[in-house]
N, C-alpha and C positions, 0 to 999 in steps of 0.2 A: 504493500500500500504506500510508504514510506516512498518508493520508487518512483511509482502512477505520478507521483501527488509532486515530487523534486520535477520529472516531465513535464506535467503541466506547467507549471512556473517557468520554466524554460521555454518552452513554446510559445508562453502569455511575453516572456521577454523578446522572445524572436519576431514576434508581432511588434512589440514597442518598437524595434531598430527598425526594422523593417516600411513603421508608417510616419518614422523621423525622418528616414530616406526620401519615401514620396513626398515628405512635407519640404523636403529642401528640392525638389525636382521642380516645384512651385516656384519655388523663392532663385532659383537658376534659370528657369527659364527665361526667355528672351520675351520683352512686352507689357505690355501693361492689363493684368486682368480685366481692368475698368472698361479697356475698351470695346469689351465684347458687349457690351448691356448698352455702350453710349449711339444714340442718336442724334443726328444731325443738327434737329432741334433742342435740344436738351441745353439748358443755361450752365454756365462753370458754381453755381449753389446746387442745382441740384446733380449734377457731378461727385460734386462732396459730398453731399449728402448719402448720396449712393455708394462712394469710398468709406462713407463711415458705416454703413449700415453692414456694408461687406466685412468690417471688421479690419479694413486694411490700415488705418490711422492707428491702431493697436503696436503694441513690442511684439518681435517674433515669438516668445515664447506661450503670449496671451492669445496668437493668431495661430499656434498649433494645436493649443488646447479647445481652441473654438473647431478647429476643422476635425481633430479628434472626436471630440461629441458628435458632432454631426456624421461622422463615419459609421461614430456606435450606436445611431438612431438609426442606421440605415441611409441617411441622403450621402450619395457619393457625388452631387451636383449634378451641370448639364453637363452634355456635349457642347463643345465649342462651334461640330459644323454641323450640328441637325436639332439644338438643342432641345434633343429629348435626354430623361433623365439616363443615367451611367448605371445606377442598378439594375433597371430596366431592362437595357440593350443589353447588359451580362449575363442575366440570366435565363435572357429571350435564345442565348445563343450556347450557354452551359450545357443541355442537356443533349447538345450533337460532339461537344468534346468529350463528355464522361462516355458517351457512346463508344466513342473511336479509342478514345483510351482505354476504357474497361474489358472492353472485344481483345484489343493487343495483348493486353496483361495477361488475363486468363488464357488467352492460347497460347503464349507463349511459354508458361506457368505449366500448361497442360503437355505441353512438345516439347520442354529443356530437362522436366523432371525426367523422364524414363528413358531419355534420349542421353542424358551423364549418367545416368549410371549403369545403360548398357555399355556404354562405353569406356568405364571406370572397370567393368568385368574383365577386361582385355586392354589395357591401355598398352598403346604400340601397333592395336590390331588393325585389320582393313577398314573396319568401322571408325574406330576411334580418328585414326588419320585422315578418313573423309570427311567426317564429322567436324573434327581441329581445322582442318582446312576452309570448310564452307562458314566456321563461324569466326575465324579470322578473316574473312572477306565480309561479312554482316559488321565486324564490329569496325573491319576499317572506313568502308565506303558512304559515301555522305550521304544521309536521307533523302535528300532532294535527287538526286543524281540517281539513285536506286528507282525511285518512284518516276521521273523523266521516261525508262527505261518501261518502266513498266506501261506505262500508258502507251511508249508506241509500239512494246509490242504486242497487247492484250486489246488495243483499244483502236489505235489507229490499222495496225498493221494486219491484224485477225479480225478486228471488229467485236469482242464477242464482249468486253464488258465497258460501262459508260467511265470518263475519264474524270466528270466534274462535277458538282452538287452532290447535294444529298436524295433530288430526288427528278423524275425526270417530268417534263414540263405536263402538267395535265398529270401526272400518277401518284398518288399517295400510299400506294399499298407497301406490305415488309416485302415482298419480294424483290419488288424495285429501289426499295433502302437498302435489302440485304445484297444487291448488285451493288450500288454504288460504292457501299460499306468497302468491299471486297479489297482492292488496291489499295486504298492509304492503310487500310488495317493489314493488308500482308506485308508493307512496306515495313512498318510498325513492329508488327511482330515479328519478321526475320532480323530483325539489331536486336530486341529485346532479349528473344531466345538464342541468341548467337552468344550474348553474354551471361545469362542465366545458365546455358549448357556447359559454359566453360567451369563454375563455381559449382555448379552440382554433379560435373566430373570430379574437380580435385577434392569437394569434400568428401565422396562415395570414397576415392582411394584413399584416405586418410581414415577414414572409418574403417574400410575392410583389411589395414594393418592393427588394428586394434585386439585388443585379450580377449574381449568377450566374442568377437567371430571367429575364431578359434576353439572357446571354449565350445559353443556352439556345433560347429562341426564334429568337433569331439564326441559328443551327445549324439551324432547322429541326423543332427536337422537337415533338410534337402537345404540346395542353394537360394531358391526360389523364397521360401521360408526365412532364412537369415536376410536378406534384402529384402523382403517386404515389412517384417515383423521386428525386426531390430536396426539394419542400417540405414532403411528409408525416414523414420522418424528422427535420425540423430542428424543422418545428411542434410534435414528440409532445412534444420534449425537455421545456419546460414543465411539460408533464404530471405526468410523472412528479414534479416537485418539487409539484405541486399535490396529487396525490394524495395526498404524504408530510401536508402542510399537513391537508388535509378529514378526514383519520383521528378525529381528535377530535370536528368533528360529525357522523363516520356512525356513532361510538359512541354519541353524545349521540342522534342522531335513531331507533337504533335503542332502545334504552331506552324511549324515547319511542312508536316504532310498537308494541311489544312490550306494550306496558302497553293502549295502546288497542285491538288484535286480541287480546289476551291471550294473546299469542306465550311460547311455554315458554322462554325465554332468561334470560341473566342479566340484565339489563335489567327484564325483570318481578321477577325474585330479590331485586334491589338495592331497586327502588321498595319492594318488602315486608317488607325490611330495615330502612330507613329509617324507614316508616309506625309498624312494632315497636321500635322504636329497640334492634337487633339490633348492636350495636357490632362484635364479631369477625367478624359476613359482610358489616358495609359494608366492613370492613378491608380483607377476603381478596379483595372486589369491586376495590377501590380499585385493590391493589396489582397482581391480576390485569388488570384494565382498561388501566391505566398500563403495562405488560410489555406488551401486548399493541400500543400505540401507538406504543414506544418500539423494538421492533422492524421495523415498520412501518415506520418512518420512517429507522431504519437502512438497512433492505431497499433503502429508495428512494434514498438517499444514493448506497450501491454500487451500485446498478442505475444510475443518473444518471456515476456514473465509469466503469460499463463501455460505455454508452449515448454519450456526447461522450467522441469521441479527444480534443478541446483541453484538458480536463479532466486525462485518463490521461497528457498527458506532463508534465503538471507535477506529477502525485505519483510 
């Protein structure tokens, strides 16, 4: 509990830096807030007026803690080029990134698990080597450059799957999401499990030099048996702290796929944010993106203390 509780507090701090950052992304930018609200007609009284109700006549410290409250009420402001509100546009467009990130995850989760440790049975073998090989070219080659590829040869050059949106003009139905899905989530998940395979090989061989698979054997247990029922459980642990770890480039990678499928998520929001030099939705990105990590990583912490008893008795 002791643990849970030190995490938290840690997390609640990584948010503080975290919305001191955006708050000086504010105070560095180029421009004058003011003039986004000023009208042509508008008199230099009520200009001021306007400067003071903004809070900007304030000391910085009094103007972070006003823009703070208002984060933790939920107003994350307008947009600068559509002025509709920033939580709004975030979360109109959240639920096509957890889409394409969640799909990645679990399949790659589902293809690196039994994929290392068949391969940990035999390291050196014909598998293992093809295997080493195909996931050093996942982990080296750039997202975008991967997915490029794939589109023309799936899309342009075969025809058989659509290269952009989430869905095609006139179609709502999953079969036609679960087409488009298809490319940025395989893109997705050959890096994710390219590097998941490599950690759930060398933990399987560090496990199976261990006493107790030995002992094991000794007893008589088939192979199948010891890897399912004793090395699988020891090997995943890892994992889990890996996956706390990768959260930040499967946000980073999906941005990145989103932008080149022109996947409807926040990832294509932010890049167009950026492009407009839209300050209050790179903010609202920021601060959302970073919560969204920084639970993640909590999640994995407590999952990792209910996951190792050797852990749960020392907190």
């Amino acid at each position: 509990m002791k643990r849970v509780i030190s995490k938290l507090l840690q997390s609640v701090l990584v948010m503080l830096i975290v919305s001191v950052l955006c708050f000086a992304l504010i105070k560095l930018a180029p421009g004058d807030p003011v003039l986004t609200y000023v009208q042509p007609n508008m008199s230099e009284e009520y200009i001021a007026t306007l400067r003071e109700r903004l809070g900007l006549t304030r000391s910085l410290p009094e103007q972070y803690f006003l823009w703070l409250g208002r984060i933790l009420h939920g107003n994350f402001g307008y947009s600068l080029v559509n002025t509709r509100p920033v939580l709004q546009q975030i979360l109109n467009r959240l639920p096509a990134t957890l889409l394409l990130m969640g799909t990645s995850l679990v399949l790659a989760v589902v293809i690196s698990v039994p994929l290392g440790m068949k391969c940990a049975q035999k390291p050196g073998g014909v598998l293992d080597n093809l295997v080493s090989a195909v996931s050093y070219i996942g982990i080296s080659i750039p997202n975008y450059w991967f997915g490029i590829l794939l589109i023309y040869l799936f899309s342009v050059h075969l025809g058989w799957l659509p290269s952009i949106g989430m869905h095609s003009t006139g179609e709502t139905s999953t079969v036609d999401l679960i087409r488009h899905l298809i490319l940025p989530c395989s893109v997705m998940t050959y890096v994710n499990s390219a590097q998941f395979t490599r950690y759930i090989r060398s933990s399987t061989i560090t496990q199976l030099s261990e006493d107790y698979v030995a002992v094991q054997k000794a007893y008589g247990m088939p192979r199948r048996g010891i890897m399912f029922r004793h090395v699988l459980k020891n090997a995943i642990l890892p994992m889990i702290t890996v996956l706390g770890m990768s959260l930040q480039s499967l946000v980073s990678g999906a941005m990145i796929c989103e932008q080149v499928f022109s996947w409807p998520g926040t990832g294509q929001l932010a890049v167009t944010a950026v492009t407009t030099f839209d300050y209050p939705l790179i903010m609202g990105i920021t601060m959302m993106t970073a919560l969204m990590i920084v639970i993640g990583n909590l999640l994995a912490d407590i999952l990792y203390v209910v996951a190792d008893p050797r852990i749960r008795s020392t907190v």
